[in-house]
VOPAGU-2260 file (C-alpha; in pm, 1 decimal, decimal comma):
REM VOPAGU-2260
SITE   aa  ch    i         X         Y         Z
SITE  UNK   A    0    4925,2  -20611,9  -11881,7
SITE  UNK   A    1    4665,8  -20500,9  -12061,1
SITE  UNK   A    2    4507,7  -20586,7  -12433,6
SITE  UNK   A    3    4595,9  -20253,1  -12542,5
SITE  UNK   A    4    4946,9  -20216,1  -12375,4
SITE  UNK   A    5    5010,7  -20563,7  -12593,0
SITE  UNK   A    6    4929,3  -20367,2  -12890,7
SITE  UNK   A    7    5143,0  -20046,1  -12821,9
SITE  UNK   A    8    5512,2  -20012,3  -12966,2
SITE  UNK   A    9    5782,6  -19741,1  -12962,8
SITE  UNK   A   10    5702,3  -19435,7  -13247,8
SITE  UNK   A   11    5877,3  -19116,2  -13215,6
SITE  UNK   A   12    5761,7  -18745,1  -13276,5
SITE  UNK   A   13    5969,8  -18632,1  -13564,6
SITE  UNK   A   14    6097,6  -18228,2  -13528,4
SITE  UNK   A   15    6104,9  -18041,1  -13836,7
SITE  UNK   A   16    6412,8  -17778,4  -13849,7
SITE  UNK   A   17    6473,0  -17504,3  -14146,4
SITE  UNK   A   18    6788,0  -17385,9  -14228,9
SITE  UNK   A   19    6913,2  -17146,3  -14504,0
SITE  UNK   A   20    7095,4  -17342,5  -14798,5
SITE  UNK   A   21    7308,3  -17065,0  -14891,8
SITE  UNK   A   22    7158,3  -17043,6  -15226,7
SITE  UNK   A   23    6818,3  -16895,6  -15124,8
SITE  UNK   A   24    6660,2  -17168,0  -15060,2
SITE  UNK   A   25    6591,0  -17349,0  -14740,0
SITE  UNK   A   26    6692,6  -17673,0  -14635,2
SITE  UNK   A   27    6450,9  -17896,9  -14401,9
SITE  UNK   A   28    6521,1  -18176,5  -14162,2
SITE  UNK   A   29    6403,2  -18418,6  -13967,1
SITE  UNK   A   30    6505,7  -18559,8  -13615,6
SITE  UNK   A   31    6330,6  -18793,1  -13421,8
SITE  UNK   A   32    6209,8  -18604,1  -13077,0
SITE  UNK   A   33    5999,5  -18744,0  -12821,5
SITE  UNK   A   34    5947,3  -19098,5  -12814,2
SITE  UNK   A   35    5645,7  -19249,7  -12668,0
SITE  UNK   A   36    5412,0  -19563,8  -12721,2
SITE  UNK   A   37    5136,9  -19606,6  -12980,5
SITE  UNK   A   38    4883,5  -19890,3  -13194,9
SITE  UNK   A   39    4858,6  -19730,2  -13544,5
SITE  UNK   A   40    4551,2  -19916,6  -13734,3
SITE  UNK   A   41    4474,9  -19916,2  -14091,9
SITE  UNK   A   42    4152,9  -19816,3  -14175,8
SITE  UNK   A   43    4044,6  -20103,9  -14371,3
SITE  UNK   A   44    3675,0  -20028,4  -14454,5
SITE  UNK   A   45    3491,7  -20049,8  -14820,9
SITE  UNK   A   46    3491,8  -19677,1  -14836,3
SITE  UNK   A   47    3896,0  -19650,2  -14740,2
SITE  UNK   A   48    3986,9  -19911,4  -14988,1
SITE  UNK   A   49    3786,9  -19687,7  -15228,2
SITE  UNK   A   50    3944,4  -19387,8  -15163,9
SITE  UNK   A   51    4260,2  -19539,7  -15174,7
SITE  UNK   A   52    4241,9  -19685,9  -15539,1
SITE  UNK   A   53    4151,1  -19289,4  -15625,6
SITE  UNK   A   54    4483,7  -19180,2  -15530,7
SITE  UNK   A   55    4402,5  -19078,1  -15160,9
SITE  UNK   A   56    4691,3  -19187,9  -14897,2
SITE  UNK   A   57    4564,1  -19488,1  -14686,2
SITE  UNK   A   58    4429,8  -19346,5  -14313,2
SITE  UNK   A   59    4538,1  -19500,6  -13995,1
SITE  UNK   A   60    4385,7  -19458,9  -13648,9
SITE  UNK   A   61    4694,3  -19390,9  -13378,2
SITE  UNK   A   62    4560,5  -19484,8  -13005,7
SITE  UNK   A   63    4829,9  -19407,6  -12724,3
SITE  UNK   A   64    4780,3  -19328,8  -12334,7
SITE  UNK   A   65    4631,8  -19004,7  -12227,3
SITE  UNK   A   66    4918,6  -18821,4  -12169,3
SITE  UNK   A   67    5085,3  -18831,3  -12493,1
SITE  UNK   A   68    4899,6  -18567,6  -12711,7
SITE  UNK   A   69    4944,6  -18544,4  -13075,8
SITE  UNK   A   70    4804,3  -18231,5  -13266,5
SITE  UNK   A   71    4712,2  -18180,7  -13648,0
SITE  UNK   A   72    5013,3  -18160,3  -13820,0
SITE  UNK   A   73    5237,8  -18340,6  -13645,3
SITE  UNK   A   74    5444,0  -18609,0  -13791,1
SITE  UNK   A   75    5543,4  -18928,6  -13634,1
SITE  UNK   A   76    5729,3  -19221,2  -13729,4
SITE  UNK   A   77    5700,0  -19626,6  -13616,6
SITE  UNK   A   78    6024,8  -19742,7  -13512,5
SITE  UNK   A   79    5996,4  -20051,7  -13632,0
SITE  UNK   A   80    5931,2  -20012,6  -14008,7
SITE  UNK   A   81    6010,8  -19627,3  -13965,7
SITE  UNK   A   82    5662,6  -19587,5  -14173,9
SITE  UNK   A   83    5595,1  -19194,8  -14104,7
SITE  UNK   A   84    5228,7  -19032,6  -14049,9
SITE  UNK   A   85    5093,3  -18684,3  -14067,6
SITE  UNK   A   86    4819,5  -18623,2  -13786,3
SITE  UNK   A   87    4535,4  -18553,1  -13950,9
SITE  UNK   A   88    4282,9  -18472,1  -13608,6
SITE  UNK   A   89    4361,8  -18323,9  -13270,5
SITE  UNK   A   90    4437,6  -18538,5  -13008,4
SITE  UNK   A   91    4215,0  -18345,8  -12742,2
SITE  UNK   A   92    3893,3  -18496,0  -12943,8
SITE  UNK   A   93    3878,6  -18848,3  -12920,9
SITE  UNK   A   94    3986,6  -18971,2  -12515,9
SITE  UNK   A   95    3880,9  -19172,7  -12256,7
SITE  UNK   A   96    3821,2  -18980,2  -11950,3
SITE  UNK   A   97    4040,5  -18981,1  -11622,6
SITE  UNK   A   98    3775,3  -19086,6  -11452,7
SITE  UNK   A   99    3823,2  -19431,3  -11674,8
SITE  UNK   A  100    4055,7  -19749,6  -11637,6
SITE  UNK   A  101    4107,7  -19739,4  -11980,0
SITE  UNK   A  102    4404,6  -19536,6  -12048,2
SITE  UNK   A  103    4385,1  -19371,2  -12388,1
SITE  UNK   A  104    4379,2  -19126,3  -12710,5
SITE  UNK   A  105    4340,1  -19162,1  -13021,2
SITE  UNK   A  106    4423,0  -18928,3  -13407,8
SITE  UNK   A  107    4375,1  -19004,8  -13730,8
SITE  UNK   A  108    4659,6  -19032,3  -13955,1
SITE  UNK   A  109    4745,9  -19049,7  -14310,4
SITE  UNK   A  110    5055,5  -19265,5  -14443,0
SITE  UNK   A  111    5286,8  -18923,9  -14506,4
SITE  UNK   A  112    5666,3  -18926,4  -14697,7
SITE  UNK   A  113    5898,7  -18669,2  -14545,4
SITE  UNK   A  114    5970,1  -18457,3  -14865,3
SITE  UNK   A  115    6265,0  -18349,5  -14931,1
SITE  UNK   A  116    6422,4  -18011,7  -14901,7
């Protein structure tokens, strides 16, 4: 087992479904989808601790194998603390070749609430 399989745990895609509330509005949901392995990693530089203290949600980098692809937008949650994140890159940018031994992809991700509604 690898250093990097140590470091992976269970995180599920989250699916976002609309409805009508009957008032005119629309309600939203969210229901864990797809659930795959991942490392999320805080990005603890100068400049991210920085940002932060401006108001700017903290930025995580999410590594998982090839084969799982994660695109801008998409919002996944950590089973284990059930922390969500918005992708904030496209998982098609940042990969290790097949060619490689090391299996993997990575996005960055901001810390994201579900809102409400």
């Amino acid at each position: 087992m690898s250093l990097l399989s140590q470091a992976f745990e269970p995180f599920y895609i989250l699916d976002k479904t609309t409805a009508p509330d009957g008032y005119g509005g629309v309600i939203t949901t969210w229901t864990e989808g797809a659930e795959f392995d991942a490392a999320a990693v805080l990005d603890a530089s100068p400049e991210a601790r920085v940002a932060e203290a401006q108001g700017i949600r903290p930025v995580y980098t999410i590594t998982t194998h090839r084969s799982v692809i994660l695109r801008f937008g998409d919002v996944v949650k950590r089973d284990r603390d059930d922390k969500t994140f918005r992708i904030k890159s496209d998982g098609d940018d940042k990969l290790t070749p097949n060619s490689a031994t090391l299996d993997m992809r990575q996005v960055t991700a901001e810390e994201w609430g579900l809102p409400n509604g």
